[in-house]
C-alpha positions in Angstrom: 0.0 0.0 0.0 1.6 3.1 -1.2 1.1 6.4 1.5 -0.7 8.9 -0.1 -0.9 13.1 0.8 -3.3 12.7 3.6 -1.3 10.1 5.1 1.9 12.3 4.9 0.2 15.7 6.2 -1.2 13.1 9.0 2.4 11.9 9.9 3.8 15.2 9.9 0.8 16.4 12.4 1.6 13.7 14.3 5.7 14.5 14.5 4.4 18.4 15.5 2.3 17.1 17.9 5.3 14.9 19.4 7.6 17.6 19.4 5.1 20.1 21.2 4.4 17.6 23.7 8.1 16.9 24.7 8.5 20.8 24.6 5.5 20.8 26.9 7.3 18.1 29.5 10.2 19.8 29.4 8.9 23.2 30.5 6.7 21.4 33.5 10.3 19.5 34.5 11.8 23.4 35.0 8.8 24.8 36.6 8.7 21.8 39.0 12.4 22.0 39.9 11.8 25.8 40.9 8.8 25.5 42.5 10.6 22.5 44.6 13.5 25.6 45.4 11.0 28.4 46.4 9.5 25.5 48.6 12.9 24.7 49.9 13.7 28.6 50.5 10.0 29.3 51.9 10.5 26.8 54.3 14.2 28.1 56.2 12.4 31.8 55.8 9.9 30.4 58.0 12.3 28.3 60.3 14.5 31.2 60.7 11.2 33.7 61.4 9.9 31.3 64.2 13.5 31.5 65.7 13.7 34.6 65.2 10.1 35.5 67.0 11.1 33.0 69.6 14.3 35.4 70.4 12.4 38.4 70.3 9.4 36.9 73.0 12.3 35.9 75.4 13.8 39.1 75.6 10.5 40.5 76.5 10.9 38.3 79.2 14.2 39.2 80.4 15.0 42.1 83.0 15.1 45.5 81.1 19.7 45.9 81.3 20.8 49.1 83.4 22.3 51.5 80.8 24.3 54.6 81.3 24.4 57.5 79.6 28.5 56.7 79.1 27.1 53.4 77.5 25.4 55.0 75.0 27.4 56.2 71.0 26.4 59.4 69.8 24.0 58.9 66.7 26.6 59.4 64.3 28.6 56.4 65.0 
């Protein structure tokens, strides 16, 4: 059986389709390996905020220090 026109434009639709479609998984594959990173970096921005609001509510806590005047740099230090 000998391929005629139609079959032709139909294997070269199919090839284009192929191609878009590898294209496609290939973009999704990026966007999934930075989504995975902000994740990463979302997650130690958190870990360092609760540390750092966990530093912040204990010195609340803590006696207010007994400062001097002589302790204090002038503002333009």
């Amino acid at each position: 059986m000998l391929p005629t026109p139609d079959d032709h434009q139909f294997e070269e639709r199919i090839i284009a389709l192929e191609e878009g479609m590898m294209h496609a998984e290939h973009l999704l594959k990026n966007l999934n390996e930075v989504v995975c990173e902000m994740h990463d970096r979302l997650d130690e921005q958190v870990r360092q905020l609760k540390t750092l609001k966990q530093l912040i509510q204990r010195g609340k806590h803590d006696e207010p220090e007994e400062r001097s005047f002589e302790d204090e740099r002038p503002p333009h230090y």
